[in-house]
Wavefront OBJ file of the C-alpha trace (Angstrom):
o trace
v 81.675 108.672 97.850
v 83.273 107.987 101.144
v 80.091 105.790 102.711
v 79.955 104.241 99.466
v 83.616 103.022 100.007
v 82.927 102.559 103.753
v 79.787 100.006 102.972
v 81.715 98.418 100.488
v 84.695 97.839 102.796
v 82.419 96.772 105.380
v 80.946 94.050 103.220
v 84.669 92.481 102.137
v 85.996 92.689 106.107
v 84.413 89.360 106.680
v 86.454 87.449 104.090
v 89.310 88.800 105.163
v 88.696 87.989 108.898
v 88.047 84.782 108.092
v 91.371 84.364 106.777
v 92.839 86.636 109.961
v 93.246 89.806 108.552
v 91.188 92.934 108.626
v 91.420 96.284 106.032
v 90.923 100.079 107.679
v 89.822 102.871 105.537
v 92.068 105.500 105.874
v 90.962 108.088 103.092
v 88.652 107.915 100.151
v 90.602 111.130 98.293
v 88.925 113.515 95.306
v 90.409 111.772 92.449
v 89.132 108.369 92.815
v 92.354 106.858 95.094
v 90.952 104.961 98.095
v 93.583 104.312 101.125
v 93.654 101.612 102.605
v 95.871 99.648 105.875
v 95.979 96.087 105.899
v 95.699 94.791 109.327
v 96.148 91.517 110.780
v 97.944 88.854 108.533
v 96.434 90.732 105.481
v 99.335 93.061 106.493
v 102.316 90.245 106.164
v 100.997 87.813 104.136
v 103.032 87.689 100.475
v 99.775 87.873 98.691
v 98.557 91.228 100.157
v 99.011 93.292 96.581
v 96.666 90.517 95.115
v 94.121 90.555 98.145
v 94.385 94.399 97.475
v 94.457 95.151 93.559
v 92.001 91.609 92.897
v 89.730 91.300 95.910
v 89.519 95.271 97.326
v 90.418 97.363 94.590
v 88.186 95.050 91.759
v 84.991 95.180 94.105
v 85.591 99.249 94.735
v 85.528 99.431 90.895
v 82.534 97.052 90.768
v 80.100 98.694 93.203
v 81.534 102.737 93.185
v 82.175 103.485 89.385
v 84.229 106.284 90.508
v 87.058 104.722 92.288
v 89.905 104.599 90.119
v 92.636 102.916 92.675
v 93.411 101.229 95.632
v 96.602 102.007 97.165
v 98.246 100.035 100.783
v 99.405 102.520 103.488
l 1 2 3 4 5 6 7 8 9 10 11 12 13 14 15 16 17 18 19 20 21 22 23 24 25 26 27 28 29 30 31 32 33 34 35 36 37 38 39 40 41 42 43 44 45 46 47 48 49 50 51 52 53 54 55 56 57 58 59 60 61 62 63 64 65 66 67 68 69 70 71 72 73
């Protein structure tokens, strides 16, 4: 699951260049919980939970059915 996560991530990271920011996998963990660090101004901006629970989390869902969370770290 953890490539499946990583090709996913790698696939969002340009959006969230473009805006300045960046997103690190940390760990992809057994029951479904994907951490994540927000990096650059992803990692201050106000609207990081919504970059993270309706851009990250909602494409995790989309493309690896058995994600079940994103959490910040």
């Amino acid at each position: 699951m953890f490539e499946k996560v990583k090709q996913v991530i790698d696939e969002i990271r340009p959006m969230l260049k473009a805006d300045g920011g960046d997103v690190e996998l940390i760990e992809v963990m057994d029951d479904g919980t994907v951490k994540l660090r927000l990096l650059g101004a992803c990692g201050h901006c106000p609207m990081s939970i919504m970059t993270l629970k309706m851009g990250i989390e909602k494409r995790l869902k989309e493309r690896v059915p058995e994600v079940k969370e994103a959490i910040a770290v």
